[in-house]
N, C-alpha and C positions, 0 to 999 in steps of 0.2 A: 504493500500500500504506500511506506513512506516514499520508497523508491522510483513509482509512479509520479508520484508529488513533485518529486524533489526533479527528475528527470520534464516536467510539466513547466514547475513555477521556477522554485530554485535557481536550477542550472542555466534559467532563460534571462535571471536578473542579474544584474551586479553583486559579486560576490557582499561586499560590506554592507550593502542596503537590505541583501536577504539575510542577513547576520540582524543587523539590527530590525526585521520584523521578524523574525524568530525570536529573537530576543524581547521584544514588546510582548509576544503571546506568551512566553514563558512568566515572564512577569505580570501580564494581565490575571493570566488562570489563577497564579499563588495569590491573589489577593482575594480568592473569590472562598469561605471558608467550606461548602459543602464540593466544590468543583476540585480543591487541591484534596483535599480527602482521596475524594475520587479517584484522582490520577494516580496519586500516591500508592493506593494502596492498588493501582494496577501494575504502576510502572517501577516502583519501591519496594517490591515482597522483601523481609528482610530474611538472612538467611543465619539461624546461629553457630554453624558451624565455621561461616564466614567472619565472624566477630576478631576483630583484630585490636593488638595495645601497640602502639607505637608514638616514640618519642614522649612517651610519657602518659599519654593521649589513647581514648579508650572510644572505637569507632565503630560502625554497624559493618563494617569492610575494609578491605585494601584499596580499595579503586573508586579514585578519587577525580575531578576535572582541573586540568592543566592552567596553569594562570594562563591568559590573553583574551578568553571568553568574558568572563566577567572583569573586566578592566578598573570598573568604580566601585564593587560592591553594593550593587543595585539590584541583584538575582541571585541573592544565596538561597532563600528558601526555592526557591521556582528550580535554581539546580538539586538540591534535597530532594523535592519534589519530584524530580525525573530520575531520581534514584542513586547519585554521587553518593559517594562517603564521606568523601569531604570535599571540600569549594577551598581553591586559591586563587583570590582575587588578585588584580594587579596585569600589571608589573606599575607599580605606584611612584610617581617623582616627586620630586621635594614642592617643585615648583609644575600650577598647571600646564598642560602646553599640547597642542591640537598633533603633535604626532605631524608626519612626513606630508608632501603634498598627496593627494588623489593622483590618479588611479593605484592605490597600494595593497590590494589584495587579491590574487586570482588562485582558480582553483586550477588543476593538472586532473578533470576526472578520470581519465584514462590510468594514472596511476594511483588514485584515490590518495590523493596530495594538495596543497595549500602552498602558495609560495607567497611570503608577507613582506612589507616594510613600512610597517604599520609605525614605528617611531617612537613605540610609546605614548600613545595620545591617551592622555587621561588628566580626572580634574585634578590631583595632585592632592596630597599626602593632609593636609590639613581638609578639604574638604570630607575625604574619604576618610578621614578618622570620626570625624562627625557624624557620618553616616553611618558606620560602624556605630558609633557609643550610642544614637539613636535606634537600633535596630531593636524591634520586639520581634523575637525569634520565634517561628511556628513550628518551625522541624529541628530535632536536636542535630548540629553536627559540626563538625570540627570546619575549623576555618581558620586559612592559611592566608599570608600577606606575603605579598613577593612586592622588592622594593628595586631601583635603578636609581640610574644617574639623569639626573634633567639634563639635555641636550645640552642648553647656553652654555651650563658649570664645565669648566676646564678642570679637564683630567687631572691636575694638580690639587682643584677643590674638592674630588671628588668624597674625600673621608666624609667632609662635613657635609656633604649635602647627602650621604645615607645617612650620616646622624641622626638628621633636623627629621626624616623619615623616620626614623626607630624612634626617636623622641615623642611624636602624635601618632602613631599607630602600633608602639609593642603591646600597648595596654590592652589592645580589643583585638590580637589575633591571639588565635591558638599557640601559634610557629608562625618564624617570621623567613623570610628565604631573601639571600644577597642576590641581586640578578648581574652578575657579569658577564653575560655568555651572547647576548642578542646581538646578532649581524646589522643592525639596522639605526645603534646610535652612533656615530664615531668616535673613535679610540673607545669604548668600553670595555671588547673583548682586550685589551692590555693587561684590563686588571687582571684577567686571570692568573698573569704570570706571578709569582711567589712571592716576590719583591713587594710585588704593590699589594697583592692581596690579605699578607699575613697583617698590617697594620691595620686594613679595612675591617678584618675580620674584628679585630681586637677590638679596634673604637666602638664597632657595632653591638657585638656581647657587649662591653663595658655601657653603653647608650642604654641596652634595655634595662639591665638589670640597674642602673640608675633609676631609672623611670618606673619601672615595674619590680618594687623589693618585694614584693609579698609572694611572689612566685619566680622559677626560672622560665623565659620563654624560649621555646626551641629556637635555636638558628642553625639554617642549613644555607651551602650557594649550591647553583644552580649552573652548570656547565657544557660547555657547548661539545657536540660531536666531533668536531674539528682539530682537535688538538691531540698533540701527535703523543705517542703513548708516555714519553717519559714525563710528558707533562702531566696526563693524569697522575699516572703515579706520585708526583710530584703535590698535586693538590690533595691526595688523599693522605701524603704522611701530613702537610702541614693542618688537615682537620684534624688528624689524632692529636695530631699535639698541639692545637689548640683549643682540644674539647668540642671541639663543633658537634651540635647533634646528630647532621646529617650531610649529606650530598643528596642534587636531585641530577639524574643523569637519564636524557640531554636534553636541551636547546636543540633551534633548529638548525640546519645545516646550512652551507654557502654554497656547499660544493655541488656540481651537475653531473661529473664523470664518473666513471663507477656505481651507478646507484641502478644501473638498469630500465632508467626512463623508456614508458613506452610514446608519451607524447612528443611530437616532432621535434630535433634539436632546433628548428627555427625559429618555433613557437616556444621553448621554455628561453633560447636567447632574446628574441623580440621583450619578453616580461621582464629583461635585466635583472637587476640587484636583487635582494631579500633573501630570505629563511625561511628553504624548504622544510616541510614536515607532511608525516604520513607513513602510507607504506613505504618508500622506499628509504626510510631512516633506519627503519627496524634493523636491518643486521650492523651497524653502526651501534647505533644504541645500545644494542644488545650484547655486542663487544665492551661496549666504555664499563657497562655495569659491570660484566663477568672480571674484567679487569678489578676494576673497584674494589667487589666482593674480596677478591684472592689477594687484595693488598691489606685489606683495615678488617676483615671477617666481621663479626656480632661486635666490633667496639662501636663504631656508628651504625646512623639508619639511614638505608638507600633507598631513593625513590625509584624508580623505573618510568621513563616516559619516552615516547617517540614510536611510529609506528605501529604501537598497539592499537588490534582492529579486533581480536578475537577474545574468549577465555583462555583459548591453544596459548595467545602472544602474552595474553598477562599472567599466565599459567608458567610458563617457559622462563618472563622477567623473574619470578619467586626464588622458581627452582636454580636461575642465575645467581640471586642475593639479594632482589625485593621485597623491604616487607610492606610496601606501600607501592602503587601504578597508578600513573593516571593517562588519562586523555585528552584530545583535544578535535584536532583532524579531522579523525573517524567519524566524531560525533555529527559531523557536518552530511556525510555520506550513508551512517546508516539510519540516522533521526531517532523518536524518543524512545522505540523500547529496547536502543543499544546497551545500557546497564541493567535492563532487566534479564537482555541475554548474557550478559559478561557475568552475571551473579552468578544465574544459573549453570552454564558453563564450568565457572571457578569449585561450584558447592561440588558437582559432578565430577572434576577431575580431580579435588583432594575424597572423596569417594571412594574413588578407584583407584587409590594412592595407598601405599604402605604408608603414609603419615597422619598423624591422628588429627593433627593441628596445621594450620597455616603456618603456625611458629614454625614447627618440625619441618616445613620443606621449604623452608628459606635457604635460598644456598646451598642447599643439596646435592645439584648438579655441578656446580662449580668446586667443591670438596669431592666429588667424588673425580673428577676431571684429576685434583690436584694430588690425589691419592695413588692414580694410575701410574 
């Protein structure tokens, strides 16, 4: 049915503007109190076997919606409602700011792919915290803040302008997530490198737990597929040792070669610049983690994102060393009852699993790799 729709209306409009009417009904329905019931309990069955603890944090699952969809924190309940586990709003700047010129987001249907440079457009960190502290919440669940750099700020200002960010928004997320990794602000992706990151990291832990003493708030960063393996290695020893709670792995990618595009190379060159995501990230992705895992094992928590489409892909990120998956992409392509199937899916293959718990097959496949 969705695929019909979507093949109909969708695919015939402008990628951003059927984004943002999707986005309007998702948020229309959650407002409506017997209508979100409804959905919810078509689109949301919960499952206990799927019950997951992570980062501190006690969620109805693993598989959660990727920051860039909900950009302002304006549809946390309405993504609840379609069945996330948890919502990560953002990517949030200190300062507001409209994000890259138009025409900046196209779809790659043929490869069930997204290619953005979107810029980071959003109201910025002091409106969104607002919105946040006003929020009367209708669905319980974890909610995650992913923060950047505002375009204007030179890379040099960068520390303080996460700061001024962790300073109005650690209070009102669950976990807070450092964004260095986006193709789409310039020089950001730099911070990744050790040098600059390790101080960023520090100001930023030091910023929340200033602001927020009555609890720790998770911080993880968020890294891009693109970086060449000694570098990961490189940012997972500098999380262990400086306590970070997590890594989320990956961002989307820059690169076009190797990915096995089926759409035209003249047509993905015509779209220029941005960050690919979708299927053709997954075996990328699915390397950075497997990496990851077999360098920091159970000391932190790994997210898994990038080209997950199935239960099989978020099934596969676990047993790599996820104990947390989200999405983004996909959701564009398979529409609303995609987390009802990925539940379902997930409850069914640790079923069939020699593992009792989701705990139990985190990283399983990655230890057993490392065993051989």
């Amino acid at each position: 049915m969705y695929s019909l729709f979507f093949r109909l209306i969708f695919q015939r409009m402008d990628p951003e503007k059927a984004h943002h009417l999707a986005f309007a009904w998702i948020r229309a329905a959650a407002r409506v109190p017997v209508l979100r019931t409804f959905v919810a309990a078509v689109l949301a069955p919960r499952h206990k076997e799927l019950r997951t603890e992570a980062l501190g944090l006690r969620m109805h699952g693993p598989f959660g919606l990727a920051a860039g969809f909900d950009k302002n924190a304006a549809a946390i309940d309405g993504m609840s409602m379609l069945g996330f586990d948890h919502v990560e709003v953002g990517t949030v700047t200190a300062q507001p700011q409209p994000g890259n010129p138009k025409k900046r987001l196209f779809r790659l249907v043929a490869d069930r792919a997204l290619i953005n440079r979107m810029g980071f457009n959003n109201d910025g960190s002091e409106a969104v915290a607002e919105r946040l502290a006003a929020r009367k919440a209708v669905f319980r669940t974890t909610v995650g803040v992913n923060i950047g750099k505002t375009k204007v700020v030179p890379e040099a200002e960068a520390v303080a302008d996460y700061v001024t960010s962790t300073e109005r928004l650690a209070a009102h997320a669950d976990y807070l997530v450092v964004n260095v990794s986006s193709p789409n602000t310039p020089g950001l992706r730099n911070l990744q490198a050790t040098e600059s990151l390790r101080p960023l990291l520090a100001a930023v832990r030091e910023a929340a737990d200033r602001t927020v003493p009555s609890r720790r708030v998770p911080l993880l960063v968020k890294i891009a597929p693109d970086l060449a393996d000694e570098d990961v290695d490189a940012v997972a020893d500098l999380a262990v040792e400086l306590g970070l709670d997590g890594i989320i792995a990956t961002n989307t990618t820059i690169a076009r070669e190797g990915l096995g595009l089926r759409t035209p190379k003249r047509t993905v060159e015509a779209i220029g610049a941005g960050g690919l995501s979708g299927a053709p990230l997954k075996a990328r992705s699915l390397e950075v983690l497997s990496r990851l895992y077999a360098r920091v094992g159970d000391r932190i928590t790994l997210v898994g994102v990038g080209g997950i489409e199935t239960a099989d892909d978020a099934w596969e990120r676990i047993l790599a060393g996820a104990t947390l998956v989200q999405g983004y992409s996909a959701f564009i392509y398979e529409g609303p009852f995609w987390c009802r199937k990925i539940h379902k899916g997930l409850a069914e293959k640790l079923a069939a699993s020699p593992y009792k718990t989701l705990a139990e097959a985190v990283g399983a496949e990655t230890r057993k790799k490392a065993a051989a």
